[in-house]
C-alpha positions as CSV (number, residue, x, y, z in Angstrom):
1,X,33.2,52.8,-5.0
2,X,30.2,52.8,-2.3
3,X,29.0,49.3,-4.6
4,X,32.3,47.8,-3.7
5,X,32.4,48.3,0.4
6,X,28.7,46.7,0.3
7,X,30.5,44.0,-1.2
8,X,33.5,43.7,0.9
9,X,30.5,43.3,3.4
10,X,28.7,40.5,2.3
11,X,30.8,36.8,3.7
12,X,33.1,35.4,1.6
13,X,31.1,32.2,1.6
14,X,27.8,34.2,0.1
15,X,30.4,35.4,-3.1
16,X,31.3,32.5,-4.0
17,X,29.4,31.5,-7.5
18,X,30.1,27.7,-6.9
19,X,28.5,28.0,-3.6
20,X,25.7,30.1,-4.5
21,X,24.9,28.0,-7.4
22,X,25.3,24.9,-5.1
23,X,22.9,26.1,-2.6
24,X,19.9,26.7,-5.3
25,X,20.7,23.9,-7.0
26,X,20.1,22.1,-3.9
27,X,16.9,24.2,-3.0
28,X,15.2,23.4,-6.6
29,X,15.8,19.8,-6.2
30,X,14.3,19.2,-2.7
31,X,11.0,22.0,-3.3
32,X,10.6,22.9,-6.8
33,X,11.5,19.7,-8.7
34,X,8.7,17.4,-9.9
35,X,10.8,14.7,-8.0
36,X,10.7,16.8,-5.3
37,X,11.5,15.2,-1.5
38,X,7.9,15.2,-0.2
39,X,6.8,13.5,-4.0
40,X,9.2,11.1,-3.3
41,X,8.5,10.2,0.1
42,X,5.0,9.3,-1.1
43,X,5.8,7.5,-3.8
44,X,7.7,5.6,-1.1
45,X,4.7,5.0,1.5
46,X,2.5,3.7,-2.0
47,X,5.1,1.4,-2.3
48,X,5.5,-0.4,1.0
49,X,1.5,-0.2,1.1
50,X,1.5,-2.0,-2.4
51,X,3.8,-4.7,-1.1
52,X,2.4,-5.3,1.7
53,X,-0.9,-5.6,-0.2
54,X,1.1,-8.0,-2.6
55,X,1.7,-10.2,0.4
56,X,-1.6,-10.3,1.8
57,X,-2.8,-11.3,-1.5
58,X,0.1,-13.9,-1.9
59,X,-1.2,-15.8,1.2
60,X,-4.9,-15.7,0.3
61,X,-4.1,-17.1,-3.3
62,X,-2.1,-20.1,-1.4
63,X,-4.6,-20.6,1.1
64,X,-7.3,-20.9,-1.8
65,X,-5.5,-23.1,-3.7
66,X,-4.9,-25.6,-0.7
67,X,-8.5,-25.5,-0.5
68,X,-9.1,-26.1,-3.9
69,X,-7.2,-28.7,-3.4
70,X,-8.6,-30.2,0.0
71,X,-12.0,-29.8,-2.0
72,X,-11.5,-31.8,-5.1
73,X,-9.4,-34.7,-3.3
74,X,-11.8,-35.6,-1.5
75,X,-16.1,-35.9,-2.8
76,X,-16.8,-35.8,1.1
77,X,-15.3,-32.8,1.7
78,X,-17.0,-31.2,-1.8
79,X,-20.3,-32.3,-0.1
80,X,-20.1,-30.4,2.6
81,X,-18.5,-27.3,1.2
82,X,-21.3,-27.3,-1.2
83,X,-24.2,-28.1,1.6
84,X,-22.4,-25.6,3.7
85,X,-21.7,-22.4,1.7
86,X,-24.4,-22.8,-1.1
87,X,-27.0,-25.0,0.8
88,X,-27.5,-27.8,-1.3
89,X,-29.3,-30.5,-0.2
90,X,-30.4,-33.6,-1.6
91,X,-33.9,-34.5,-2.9
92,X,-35.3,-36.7,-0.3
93,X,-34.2,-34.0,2.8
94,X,-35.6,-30.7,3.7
95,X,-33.2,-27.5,4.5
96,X,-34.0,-25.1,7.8
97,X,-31.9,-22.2,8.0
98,X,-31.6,-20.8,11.0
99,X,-30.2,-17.3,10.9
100,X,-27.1,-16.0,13.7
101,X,-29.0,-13.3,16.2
102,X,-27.9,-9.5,15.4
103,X,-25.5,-7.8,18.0
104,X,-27.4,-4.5,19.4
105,X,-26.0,-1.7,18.9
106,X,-26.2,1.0,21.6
């Protein structure tokens, strides 16, 4: 008898097996789940990191392909992207390299 008044004491909402079994249902999926909330939401910053990566990457693939392009249209332009970025020079003229000063750091 005592076991049922304790009972009549607890809210009709907390008796409830649907309810109950609702709630912990709930509670397993958002903390104790492998596809928990917070694994989720990471998953979902990775994501946006990756594709704005993918974009990045998009661009610089286009713009090395117009180069490409710019370079082997024209034998002038080769010329001097080969004299520029791997110093070539012909036989008959001598190379000075003048190196860019250092920023101090303080």
């Amino acid at each position: 008898m005592d076991m049922l008044k304790r009972f009549k004491k607890v809210p009709a909402i907390l008796r409830n097996k649907f309810i109950v079994g609702g709630v912990l249902f709930v509670v397993w999926l958002l903390f104790v789940d492998r596809n928990n909330v917070f694994t989720q939401f990471t998953l979902s910053s990775e994501e946006s990191k990756l594709e704005d990566q993918k974009a990045f990457y998009k661009q610089e693939i286009d713009r090395a392909r117009q180069d490409q392009f710019e370079l082997l249209s024209s034998p002038e332009k080769l010329e001097k992207f080969a004299r520029e970025q791997y110093r070539m020079k012909k036989e008959d003229e001598d190379l000075f390299i003048i190196p860019e000063p250092k920023a101090k750091i303080d």
